[in-house]
C-alpha positions, 0 to 999 in steps of 0.5 A: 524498503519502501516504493511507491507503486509501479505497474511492475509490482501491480499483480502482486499488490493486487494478489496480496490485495485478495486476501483483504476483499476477494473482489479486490481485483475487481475494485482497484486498477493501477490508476485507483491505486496510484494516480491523483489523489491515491498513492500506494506504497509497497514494502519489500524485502529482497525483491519480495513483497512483505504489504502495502499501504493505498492512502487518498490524499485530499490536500488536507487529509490524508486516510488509508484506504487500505492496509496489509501486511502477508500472513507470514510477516505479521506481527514483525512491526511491517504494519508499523513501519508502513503507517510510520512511512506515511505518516513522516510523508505526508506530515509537513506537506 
């Protein structure tokens, strides 16, 4: 299923984060992660931490800023279903 970002999963965002930038936790905290114009959806599996997706919503566009998926679970249409989720989100707002 997929949530939007609470501190609760924050370590692990931001674990799973290393493998995009080394420097990642760094770089993002919570609120770059999901306040404002950023949101971060996660995606789990029995309570476990499959990726994420950390899009900036700026009124009439929408980017993601980052995107990853567990080495383990890649290649299983996790990726997909994460760009699909933001897409049927944001779409018709």
């Amino acid at each position: 299923m997929i949530f939007e970002l609470t501190e609760h999963d924050l370590d692990n965002v931001v674990k799973l984060g290393t493998e995009l930038n080394y420097n990642f936790p760094n770089l993002y905290t919570y609120e770059s992660l999901n306040l404002g114009v950023n949101k971060t959806f996660i995606l789990k599996n029995n309570n476990t931490l499959i990726g994420f997706i950390h899009v900036q919503d700026l009124d009439d566009d929408v980017s993601i800023i980052n995107i990853i998926v567990k080495k383990e679970f890649r290649h299983l249409g996790y990726g997909d279903k994460l760009i699909k989720y933001v897409i049927e989100k944001y779409i018709n707002k």
